[in-house]
C-alpha positions in Angstrom: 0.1 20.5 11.7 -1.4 18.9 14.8 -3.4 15.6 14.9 -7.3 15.3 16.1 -7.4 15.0 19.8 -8.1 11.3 21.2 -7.0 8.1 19.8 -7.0 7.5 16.6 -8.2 4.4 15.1 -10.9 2.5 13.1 -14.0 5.2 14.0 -11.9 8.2 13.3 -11.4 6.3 9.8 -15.1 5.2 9.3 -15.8 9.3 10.0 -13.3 10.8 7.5 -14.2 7.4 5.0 -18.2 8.8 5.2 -17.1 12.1 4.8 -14.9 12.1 1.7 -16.5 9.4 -0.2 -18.5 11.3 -2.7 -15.8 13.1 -3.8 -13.4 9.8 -4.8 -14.8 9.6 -8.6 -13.5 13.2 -9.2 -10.1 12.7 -7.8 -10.0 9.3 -10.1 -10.9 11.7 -12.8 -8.8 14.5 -12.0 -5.9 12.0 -11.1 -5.0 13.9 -7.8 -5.6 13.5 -4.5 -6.5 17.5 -3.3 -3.9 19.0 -0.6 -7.2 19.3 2.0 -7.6 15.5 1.9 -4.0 15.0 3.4 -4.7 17.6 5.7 -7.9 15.7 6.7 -6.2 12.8 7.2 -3.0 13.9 9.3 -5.7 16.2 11.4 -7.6 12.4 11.7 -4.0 11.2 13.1 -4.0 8.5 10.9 -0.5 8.7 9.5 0.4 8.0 12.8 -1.8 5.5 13.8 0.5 2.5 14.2 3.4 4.6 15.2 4.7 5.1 19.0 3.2 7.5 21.2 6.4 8.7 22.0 6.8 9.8 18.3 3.5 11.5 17.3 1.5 8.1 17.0 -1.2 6.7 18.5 -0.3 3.0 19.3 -3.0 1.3 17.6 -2.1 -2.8 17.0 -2.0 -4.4 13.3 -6.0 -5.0 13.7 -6.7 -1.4 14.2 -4.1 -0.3 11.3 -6.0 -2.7 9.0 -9.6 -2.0 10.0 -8.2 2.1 8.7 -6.6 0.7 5.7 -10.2 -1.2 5.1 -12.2 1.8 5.6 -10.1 4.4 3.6 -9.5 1.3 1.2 -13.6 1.0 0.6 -13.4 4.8 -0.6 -10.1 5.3 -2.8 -7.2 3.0 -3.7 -4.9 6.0 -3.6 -6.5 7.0 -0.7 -5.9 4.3 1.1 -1.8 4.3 -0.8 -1.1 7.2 0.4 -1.5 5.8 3.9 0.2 2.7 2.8 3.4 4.6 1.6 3.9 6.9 4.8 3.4 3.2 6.9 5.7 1.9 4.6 8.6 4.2 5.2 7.5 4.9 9.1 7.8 1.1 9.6 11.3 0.7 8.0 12.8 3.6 10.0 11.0 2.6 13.3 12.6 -1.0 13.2 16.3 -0.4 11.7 17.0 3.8 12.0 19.1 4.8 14.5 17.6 6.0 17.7 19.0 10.4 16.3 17.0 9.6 12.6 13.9 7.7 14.5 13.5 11.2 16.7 14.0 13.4 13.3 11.6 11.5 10.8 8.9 10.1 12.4 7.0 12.5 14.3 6.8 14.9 10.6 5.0 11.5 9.3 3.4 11.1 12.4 1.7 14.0 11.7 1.1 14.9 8.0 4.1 17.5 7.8 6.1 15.2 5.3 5.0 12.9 3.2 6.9 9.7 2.1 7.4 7.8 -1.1 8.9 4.0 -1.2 11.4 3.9 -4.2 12.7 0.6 -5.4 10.7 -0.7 -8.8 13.5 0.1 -11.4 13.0 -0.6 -15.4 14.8 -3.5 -15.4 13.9 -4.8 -11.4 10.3 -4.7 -10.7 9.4 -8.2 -8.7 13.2 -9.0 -8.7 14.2 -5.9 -6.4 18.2 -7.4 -6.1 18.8 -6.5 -9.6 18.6 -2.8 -8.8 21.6 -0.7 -10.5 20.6 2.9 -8.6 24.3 4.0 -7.3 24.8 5.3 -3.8 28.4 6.8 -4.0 30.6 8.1 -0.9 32.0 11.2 -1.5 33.3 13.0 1.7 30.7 13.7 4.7 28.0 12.8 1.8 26.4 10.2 -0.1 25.3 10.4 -3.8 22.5 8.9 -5.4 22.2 8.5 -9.3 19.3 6.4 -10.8 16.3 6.4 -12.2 12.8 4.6 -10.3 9.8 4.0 -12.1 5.9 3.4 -10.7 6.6 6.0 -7.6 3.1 6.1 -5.6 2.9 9.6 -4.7 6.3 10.7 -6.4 5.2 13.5 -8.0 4.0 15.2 -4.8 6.3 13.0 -1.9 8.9 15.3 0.2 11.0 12.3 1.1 11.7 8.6 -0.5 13.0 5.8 0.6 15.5 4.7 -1.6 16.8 1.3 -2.8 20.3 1.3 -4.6 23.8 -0.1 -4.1 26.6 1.1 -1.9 29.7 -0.5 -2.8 27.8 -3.0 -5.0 26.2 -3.7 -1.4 22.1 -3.1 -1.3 21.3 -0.5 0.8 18.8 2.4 1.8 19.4 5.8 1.8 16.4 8.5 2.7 16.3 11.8 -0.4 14.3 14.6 0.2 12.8 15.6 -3.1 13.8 19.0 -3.1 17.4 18.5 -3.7 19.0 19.6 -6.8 19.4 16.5 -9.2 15.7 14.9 -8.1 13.6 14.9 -11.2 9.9 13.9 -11.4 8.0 13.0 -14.3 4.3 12.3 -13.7 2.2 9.3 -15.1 -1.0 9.5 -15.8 -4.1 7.4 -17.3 -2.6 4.2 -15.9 -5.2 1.4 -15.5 -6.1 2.1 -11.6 -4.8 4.2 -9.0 -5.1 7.4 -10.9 -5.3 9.6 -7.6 -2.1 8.7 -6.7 -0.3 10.8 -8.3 2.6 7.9 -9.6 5.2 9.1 -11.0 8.8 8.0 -12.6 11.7 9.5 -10.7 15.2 10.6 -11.4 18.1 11.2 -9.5 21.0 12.5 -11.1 23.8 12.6 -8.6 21.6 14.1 -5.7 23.8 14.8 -2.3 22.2 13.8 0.6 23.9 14.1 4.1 25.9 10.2 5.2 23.1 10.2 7.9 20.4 9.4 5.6 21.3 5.7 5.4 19.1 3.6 6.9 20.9 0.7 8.3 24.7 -1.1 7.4 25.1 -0.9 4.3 23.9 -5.0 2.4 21.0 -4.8 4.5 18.5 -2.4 2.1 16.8 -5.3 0.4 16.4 -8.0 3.1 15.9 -6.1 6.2 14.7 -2.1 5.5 13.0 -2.6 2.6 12.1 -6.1 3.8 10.2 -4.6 6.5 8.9 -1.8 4.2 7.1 -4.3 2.0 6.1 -6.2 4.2 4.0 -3.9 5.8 3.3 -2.5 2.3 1.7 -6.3 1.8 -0.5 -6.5 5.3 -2.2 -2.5 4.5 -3.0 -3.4 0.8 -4.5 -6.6 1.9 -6.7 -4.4 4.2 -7.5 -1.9 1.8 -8.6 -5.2 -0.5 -11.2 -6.3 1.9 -12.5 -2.9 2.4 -12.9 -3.0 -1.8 -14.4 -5.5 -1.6 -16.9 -4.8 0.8 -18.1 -1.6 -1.1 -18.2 -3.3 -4.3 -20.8 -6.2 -2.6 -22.7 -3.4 -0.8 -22.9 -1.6 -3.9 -24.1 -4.9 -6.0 -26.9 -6.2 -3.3 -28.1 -2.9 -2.5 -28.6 -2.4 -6.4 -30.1 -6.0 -6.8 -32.5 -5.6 -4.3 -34.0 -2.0 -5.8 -33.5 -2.8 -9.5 -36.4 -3.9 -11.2 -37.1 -5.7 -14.3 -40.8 -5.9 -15.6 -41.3 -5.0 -11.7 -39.2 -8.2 -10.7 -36.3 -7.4 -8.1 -32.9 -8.6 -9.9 -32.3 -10.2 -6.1 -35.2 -12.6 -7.4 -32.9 -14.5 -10.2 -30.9 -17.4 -9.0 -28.3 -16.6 -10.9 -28.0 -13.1 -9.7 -27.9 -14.3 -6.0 -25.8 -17.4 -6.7 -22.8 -14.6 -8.1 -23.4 -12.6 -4.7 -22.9 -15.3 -2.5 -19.6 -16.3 -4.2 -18.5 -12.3 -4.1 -19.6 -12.5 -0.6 -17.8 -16.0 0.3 -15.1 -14.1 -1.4 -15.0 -11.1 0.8 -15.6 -12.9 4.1 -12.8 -15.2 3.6 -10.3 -12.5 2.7 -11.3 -10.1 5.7 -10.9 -13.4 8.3 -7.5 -14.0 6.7 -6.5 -10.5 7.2 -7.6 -10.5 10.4 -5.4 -13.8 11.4 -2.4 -12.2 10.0 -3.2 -8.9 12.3 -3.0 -11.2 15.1 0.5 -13.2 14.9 1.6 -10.0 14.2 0.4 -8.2 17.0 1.5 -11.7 18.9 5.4 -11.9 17.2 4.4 -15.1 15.5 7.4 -16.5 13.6 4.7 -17.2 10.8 3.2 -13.6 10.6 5.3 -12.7 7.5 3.9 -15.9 5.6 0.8 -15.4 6.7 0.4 -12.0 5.4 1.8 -12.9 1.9 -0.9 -15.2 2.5 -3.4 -12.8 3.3 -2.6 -10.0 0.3 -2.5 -13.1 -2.2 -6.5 -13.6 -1.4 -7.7 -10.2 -0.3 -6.1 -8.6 -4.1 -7.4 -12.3 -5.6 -11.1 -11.3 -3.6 -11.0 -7.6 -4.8 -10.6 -8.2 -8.2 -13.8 -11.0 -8.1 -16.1 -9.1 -6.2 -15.3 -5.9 -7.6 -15.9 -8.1 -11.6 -19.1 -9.8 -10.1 -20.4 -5.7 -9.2 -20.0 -4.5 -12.2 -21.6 -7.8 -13.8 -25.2 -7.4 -11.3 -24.7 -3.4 -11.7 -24.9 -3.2 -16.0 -24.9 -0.2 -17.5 -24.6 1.4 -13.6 -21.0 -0.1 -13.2 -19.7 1.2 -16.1 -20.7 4.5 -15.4 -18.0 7.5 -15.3 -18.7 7.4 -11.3 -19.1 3.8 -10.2 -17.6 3.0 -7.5 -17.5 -0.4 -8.7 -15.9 0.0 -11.9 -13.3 2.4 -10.0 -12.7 -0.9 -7.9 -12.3 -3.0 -10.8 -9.7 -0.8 -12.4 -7.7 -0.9 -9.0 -8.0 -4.5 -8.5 -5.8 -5.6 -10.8 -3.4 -3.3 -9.9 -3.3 -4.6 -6.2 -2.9 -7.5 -8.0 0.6 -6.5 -8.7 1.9 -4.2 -6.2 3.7 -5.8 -3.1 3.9 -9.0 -4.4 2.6 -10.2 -7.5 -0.1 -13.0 -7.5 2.4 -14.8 -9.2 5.4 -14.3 -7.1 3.2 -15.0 -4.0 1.9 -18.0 -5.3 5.2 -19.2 -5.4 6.3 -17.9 -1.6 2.9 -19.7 -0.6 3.7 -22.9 -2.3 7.0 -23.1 -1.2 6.3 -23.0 2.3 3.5 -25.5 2.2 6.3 -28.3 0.3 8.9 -26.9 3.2 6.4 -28.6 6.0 6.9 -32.1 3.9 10.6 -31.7 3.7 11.2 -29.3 1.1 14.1 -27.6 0.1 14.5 -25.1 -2.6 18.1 -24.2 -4.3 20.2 -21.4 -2.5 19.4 -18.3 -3.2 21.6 -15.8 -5.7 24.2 -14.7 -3.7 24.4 -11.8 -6.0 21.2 -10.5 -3.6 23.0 -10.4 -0.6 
C-alpha cells in the first residue's frame, strides 16, 4: 500500500474528513469501520503523519498531528481511534525499540499495511495499569504471553498489539501479532459510544512470540513504553475532542439560525444564544489548550506531559458540554438515528474515560498545582516499579 504523494497533514485530513462524513452514522450503526476507509486513510498518509521520513512518515509536528486528529475527530470518534491507536503504538516503538524493530514496524504502520492495537486495560486494572497480572514467560529463544485484556479499540480487526504484562513479576511490553495460535478475540458491541471501533476483549492463551518482540528492558513497560504510548494516546484524543466539539457547535448555530418557531429564528431567544456562547467559550478554550500543549511539545518542554493531561482533562470535559448543549438547541433533530450531535454525545463520555479518566486527571492536575507551593505527595507503590 503506498501513501498519497506530497506531505501529508491537516488539508489532506480536512479532504478525506469532507469526503467520508456522510457515511459516519452508518458505521455507528453498523458498528464497523469499512476496510476502504483504512485504505483511504493510509493512501491520505495519515498513519504516518507524525512518523520520520526515514520510516514512511511525513514529519509533521504535534500541531499538525492534532489539527488531523481534530478534523477526523469532527467526523467519527473511531475514526479518529483508529488513528490514535496506530500513533499510540508508532510512538512507543519510535522512542524505546531498538534501532532492528524501529526499521521492521514502523514503515507497515507508516503506511496502512498493519494495523495496531494498545493492550493494557485488564478486568481488575483499568486506571490502575501496575496491577496488571498478563504473564510474559521465557521459554527458550521465545516469550509467552497468557492473559486476558478487555476494552481493545480495534481488537477485533488489529494485526499487532502492544502488550502490557509482567516479565519476572517485572512490567514490561512485548509486541503479538494477532494471528498467532492462542490469540482469541471476542467482539463488543452496543457500548455507549465508539461503536465503529470495532472494541473488542482479547485473549491470549500462552501465545509464542519471537524474544525480539520486547519493547524495551524488561520493568520499563508501564513507566516508559506505555508511558509514552498514553501519553500520546492523551494529546490525539484531546484533539479529536476539540474537533467534536466544533461539529457539534456548527451543527447547533447553523440549526438555530434556520429553525423557526411561529416564523421566529431560535437564534432570536436569549436563552438559546446564552447556551451557544457557553458551548462556544467551551470549544475555544479547549482548542487553545491543545494548541499550547502542541507547542512545548514540539519545543521539549519539561512541562509538555502536564500540560497535555491538562489539555485532554478540558477538551473531553468541552466535548461532552457542547456536544449536551447541541442536542439541547437541536430537539427532536439531535436525537435523531443520524445526528451527528447525539453521535457526539454518546462518544463524549467515553473520552471522558479513555486515557485518563476525568477523575484521575483531576488528581494529576491538582497535584502539580500544590507541588509549586511545596507539595509533596507519599511515595509511590513500589509494587509499580
Amino acid at each position: 500500500m503506498t501513501q498519497a504523494s506530497g506531505r501529508a497533514g491537516p488539508p489532506a485530513a480536512a479532504e478525506l474528513a469532507a469526503a467520508l462524513k456522510s457515511e459516519a452514522a452508518e458505521w455507528d450503526r453498523l458498528c464497523t469501520l469499512p476496510e476502504r476507509v483504512r485504505k483511504a486513510v493510509a493512501q491520505a498518509g495519515l498513519f504516518g503523519v507524525a512518523l520520520p521520513e526515514r520510516y514512511g512518515g511525513s514529519g509533521a509536528g504535534p500541531t499538525e498531528l492534532g489539527e488531523v486528529c481534530a478534523e477526523l475527530g469532527g467526523v467519527c470518534s473511531a475514526l479518529r481511534g483508529l488513528l490514535t491507536v496506530q500513533e499510540m503504538v508508532a510512538a512507543a516503538l519510535l522512542r524505546w525499540g531498538t534501532a532492528t524493530q524501529r526499521e521492521q514496524w514502523l514503515p507497515p504502520l507508516a503506511c496502512g499495511d498493519r494495523f495496531a492495537g494498545f493492550a493494557a486495560t485488564e478486568a481488575a486494572a483499568g486506571t490502575d495499569l501496575a496491577g496488571v497480572q498478563t504473564e510474559i514467560a521465557e521459554t527458550g529463544d521465545d516469550l509467552v504471553v497468557t492473559g486476558r485484556k478487555m476494552w481493545i479499540t480495534f481488537g477485533g480487526t488489529a494485526d499487532v498489539f502492544l502488550v502490557l504484562g509482567r516479565l519476572a513479576g517485572r512490567l514490561s511490553a512485548v509486541l503479538v501479532e494477532g494471528d498467532r495460535t492462542g490469540v482469541r478475540r471476542e467482539p463488543v458491541e452496543g457500548q455507549l459510544g465508539m461503536r465503529a471501533a470495532e472494541i473488542a476483549h482479547l485473549g491470549f492463551d500462552s501465545v509464542r512470540v519471537p524474544r525480539d518482540h520486547l519493547i524495551g528492558p524488561p520493568g520499563t513497560g508501564l513507566t516508559h513504553i506505555m508511558g509514552t504510548a498514553l501519553d500520546h494516546g492523551r494529546y490525539t484524543v484531546a484533539w479529536g475532542c476539540v474537533g467534536m466539539a466544533e461539529a457539534c457547535l456548527h451543527a447547533a448555530a447553523g440549526h438555530a439560525v434556520q429553525r423557526l418557531q411561529r416564523d421566529v429564528p431560535l437564534a432570536d431567544h436569549q436563552l438559546v444564544r446564552a447556551e451557544l456562547a457557553r458551548a462556544t467559550v467551551q470549544a475555544t478554550a479547549a482548542r487553545e489548550l491543545c494548541a499550547r500543549a502542541g507547542r512545548l511539545r514540539q519545543e521539549g518542554d519539561p512541562s509538555a506531559m502536564a500540560e497535555t493531561v491538562l489539555a485532554k482533562y478540558a477538551a473531553a470535559g468541552a466535548a461532552t458540554f457542547v456536544a449536551g448543549a447541541a442536542v439541547q438547541v437541536l430537539g427532536a433533530t439531535g436525537i435523531a438515528p443520524d445526528s451527528t450531535a447525539g453521535r457526539f454525545y454518546r462518544d463524549a463520555k467515553v473520552m471522558e474515560l479513555i486515557e485518563g479518566s476525568q477523575s484521575v486527571s483531576e488528581l494529576h492536575i491538582g497535584e502539580r498545582l500544590l507541588r509549586g507551593y511545596g507539595y509533596r505527595p507519599a511515595p509511590a507503590d513500589a509494587s509499580a516499579q
